[in-house]
Structures are given as C-alpha cells and as structure tokens.
C-alpha positions as CSV (number, residue, x, y, z in Angstrom):
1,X,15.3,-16.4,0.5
2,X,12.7,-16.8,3.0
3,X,9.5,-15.3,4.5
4,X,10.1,-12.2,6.8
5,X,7.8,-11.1,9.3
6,X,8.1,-8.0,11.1
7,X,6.3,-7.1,14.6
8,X,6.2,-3.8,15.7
9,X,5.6,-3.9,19.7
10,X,4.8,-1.2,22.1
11,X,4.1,-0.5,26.0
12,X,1.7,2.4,25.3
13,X,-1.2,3.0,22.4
14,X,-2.5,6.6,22.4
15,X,-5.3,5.4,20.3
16,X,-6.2,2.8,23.6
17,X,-5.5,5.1,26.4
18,X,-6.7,2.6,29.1
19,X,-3.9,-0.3,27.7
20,X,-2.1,-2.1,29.4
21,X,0.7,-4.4,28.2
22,X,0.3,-8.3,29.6
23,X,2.7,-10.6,28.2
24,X,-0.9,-12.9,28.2
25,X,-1.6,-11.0,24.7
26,X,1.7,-12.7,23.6
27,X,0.9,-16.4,23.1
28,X,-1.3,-16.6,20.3
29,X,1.9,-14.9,18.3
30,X,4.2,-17.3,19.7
31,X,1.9,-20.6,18.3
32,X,1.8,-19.1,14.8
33,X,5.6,-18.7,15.3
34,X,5.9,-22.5,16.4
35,X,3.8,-23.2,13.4
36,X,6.2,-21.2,10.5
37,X,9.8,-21.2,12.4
38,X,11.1,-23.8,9.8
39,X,10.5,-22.0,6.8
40,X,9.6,-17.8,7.8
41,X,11.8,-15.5,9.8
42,X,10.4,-13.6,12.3
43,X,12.2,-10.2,14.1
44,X,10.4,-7.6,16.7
45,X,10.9,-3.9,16.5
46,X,10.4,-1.6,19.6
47,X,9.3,1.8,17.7
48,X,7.1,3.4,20.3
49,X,8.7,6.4,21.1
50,X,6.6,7.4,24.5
51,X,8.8,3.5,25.7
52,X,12.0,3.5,26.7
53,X,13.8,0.4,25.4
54,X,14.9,-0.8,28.5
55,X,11.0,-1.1,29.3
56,X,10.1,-2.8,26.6
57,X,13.1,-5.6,26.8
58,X,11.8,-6.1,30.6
59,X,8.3,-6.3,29.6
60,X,9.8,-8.7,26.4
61,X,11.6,-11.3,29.0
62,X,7.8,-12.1,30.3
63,X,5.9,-13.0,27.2
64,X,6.0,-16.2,25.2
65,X,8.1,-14.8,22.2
66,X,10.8,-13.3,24.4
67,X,13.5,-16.1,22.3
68,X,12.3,-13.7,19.3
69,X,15.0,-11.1,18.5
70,X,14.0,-7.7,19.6
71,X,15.4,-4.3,17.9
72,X,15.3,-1.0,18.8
73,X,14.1,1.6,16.4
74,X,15.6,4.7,19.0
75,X,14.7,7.7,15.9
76,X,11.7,6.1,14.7
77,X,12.7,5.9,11.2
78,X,11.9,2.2,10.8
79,X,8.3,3.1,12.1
80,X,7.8,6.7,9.9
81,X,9.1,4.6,6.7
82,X,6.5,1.1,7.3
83,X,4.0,4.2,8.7
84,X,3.2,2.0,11.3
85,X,0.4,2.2,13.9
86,X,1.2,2.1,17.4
87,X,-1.4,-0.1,18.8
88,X,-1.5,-2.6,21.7
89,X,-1.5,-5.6,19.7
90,X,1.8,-6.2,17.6
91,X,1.2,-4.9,14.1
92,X,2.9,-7.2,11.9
93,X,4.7,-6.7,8.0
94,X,4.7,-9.7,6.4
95,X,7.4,-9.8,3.3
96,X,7.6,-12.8,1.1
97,X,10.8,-14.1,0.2
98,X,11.8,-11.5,-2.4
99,X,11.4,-8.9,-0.1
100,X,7.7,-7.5,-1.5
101,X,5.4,-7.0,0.9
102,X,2.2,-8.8,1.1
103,X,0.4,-8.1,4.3
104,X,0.4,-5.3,7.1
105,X,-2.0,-5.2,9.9
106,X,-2.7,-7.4,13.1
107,X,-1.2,-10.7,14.0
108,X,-4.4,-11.7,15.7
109,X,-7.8,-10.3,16.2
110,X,-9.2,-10.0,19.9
111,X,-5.9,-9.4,21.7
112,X,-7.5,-8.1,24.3
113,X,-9.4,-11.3,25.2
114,X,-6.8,-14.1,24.8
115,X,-8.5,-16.4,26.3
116,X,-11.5,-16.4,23.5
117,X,-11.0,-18.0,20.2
118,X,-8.8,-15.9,18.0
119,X,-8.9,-15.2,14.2
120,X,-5.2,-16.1,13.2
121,X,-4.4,-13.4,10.3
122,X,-0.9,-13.8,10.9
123,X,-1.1,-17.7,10.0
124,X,-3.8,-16.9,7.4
125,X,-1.2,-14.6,5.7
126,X,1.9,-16.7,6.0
127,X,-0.2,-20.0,4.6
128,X,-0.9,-17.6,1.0
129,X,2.9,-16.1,1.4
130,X,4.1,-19.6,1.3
131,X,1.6,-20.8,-1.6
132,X,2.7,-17.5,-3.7
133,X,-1.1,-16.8,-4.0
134,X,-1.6,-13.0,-4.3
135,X,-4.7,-10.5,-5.0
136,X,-4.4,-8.1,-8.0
137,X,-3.1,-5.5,-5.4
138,X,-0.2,-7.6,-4.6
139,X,-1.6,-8.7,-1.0
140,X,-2.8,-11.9,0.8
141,X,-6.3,-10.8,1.4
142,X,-8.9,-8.1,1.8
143,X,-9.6,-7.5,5.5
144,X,-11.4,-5.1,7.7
145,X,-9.5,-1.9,8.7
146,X,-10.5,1.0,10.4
147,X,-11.4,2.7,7.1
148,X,-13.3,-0.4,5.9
149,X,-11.2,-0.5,3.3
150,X,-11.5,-3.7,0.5
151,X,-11.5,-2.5,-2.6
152,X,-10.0,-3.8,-5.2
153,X,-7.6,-1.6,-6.7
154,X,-6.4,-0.2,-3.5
155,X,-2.8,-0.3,-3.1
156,X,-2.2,-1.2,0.5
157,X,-1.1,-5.1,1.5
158,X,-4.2,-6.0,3.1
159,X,-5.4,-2.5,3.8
160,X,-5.7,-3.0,7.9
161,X,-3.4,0.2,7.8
162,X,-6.2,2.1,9.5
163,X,-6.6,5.7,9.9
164,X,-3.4,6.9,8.1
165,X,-4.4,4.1,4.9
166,X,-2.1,4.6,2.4
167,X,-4.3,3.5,-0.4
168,X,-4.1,5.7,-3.1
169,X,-7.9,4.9,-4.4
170,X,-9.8,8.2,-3.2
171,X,-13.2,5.8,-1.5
172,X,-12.2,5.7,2.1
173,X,-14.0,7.7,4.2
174,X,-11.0,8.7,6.2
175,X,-8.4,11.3,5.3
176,X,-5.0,10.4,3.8
C-alpha cells in the first residue's frame, strides 16, 4: 500500500570504464530517503554480474544508505526482467502504491560531482507518485535519456532507459 523504490547498485559500469565506486556518491540518495521514509519503501538490488556480492555488501557498509536493505540478484533475472542499465549511479524503479511503475532512470544527476548542486529526480518523482499526478504514458515526467527520448506517446516511465529504451514509438535514434 505504499510507494516502492527500487535501486539497482553496482561496483563496475562497462559503459564508464574509468568508475570507481565512493560511497561519497551515496548521500544525496540517503537525504531523499530521509525525506520519503514515512510514507515510500525503499530496497537495493546488487545485479551486476562482473561484482561479487560479498564486494558489494563491503562496499554497502561505507555509504550513507548502508541501513537500506540490500538483495542479491546472483542469476540476474531481476536485472534482465526491469532491463536495467548497469551504470555507476544507482538506477532507481519507482512503483506507486499499486505496484505500476512510474519512473525508471537516475536517482540524481551529477553523481560524479557530489559535492555540486544536484538535480533530485528521485524526490521529483516520489513528490508526483505521492500526488497520483501522471503523464498520458503513465510516468512522472519526461526527462533526458541517452536517446533523447520525450515524446509523448512513448511507452517507457520517464524514458531515462537509455540505449536499450524500450519505447515502442519508432523516433529514437538508437536501436531497440
């Protein structure tokens, strides 16, 4: 009966070869978590295949959300089925509290400058959730994505899905 927020984490990005975890790029989450606690649920899921979990819950003890639950998707199912994208900053499912999906794409922007004023999508999306305000596509808002996607019949919560968009409007100038 509540929100449900998903973040899939990861050690390695092969789209950002030169990556390097910090548990710095955690504490923007954790304020948007302090924010929404009372009223959204919020759950990690290790995916990354190239991390062992062991690594991951190491690295997970250091950063500001380590109190968040963390799962371990060992087959990569969980990851396949949300076709998620394995980046450095956590890429985050937002569900409202039927269970529909209304946002998939990055908490925050410019994870890797934390220290610089960050765009809070996560709190952004969660604020509309909460309101039940939707777009014709079912989703919280139109954003950038790597396939500058926005258009208004596509299919995809928010569209930040990237290079494997799942929109199902043929304008994208990436393959799907």
């Amino acid at each position: 009966g509540r929100p449900l927020v998903l973040a899939f984490v990861a050690l390695k990005s092969p789209r950002y070869k030169k990556y390097k975890p910090d548990p710095k790029f955690y504490a923007a989450l954790q304020t948007t978590i302090d924010k929404y606690q009372d009223r959204v649920d919020f759950h990690a899921v290790s995916a990354n295949k190239d991390d062992t979990f062991p690594d991951v819950t190491s690295f997970w003890e250091k950063t500001a959300v380590a109190k968040l639950p963390l799962y371990h998707d060992a087959d990569g199912s969980v990851r396949a089925a949300f076709n998620v994208q394995i980046t450095p900053a956590p890429h985050v499912f937002v569900f409202d509290a039927e269970g529909k999906l209304r946002y998939a794409g990055d908490a925050h922007d410019n994870w890797e400058s934390p220290d610089k004023d960050q765009d809070d999508y996560l709190a952004q999306a969660l604020d509309l959730v909460i309101a039940g305000k939707y777009l014709a596509n079912g989703a919280v808002f139109y954003n950038k994505s790597v396939c500058n996607c926005s258009h208004p019949k596509c299919k995809c919560p928010k569209c930040g899905c990237g290079s494997t968009c799942r929109c199902a409007v043929k304008h994208c100038s990436v393959g799907f």
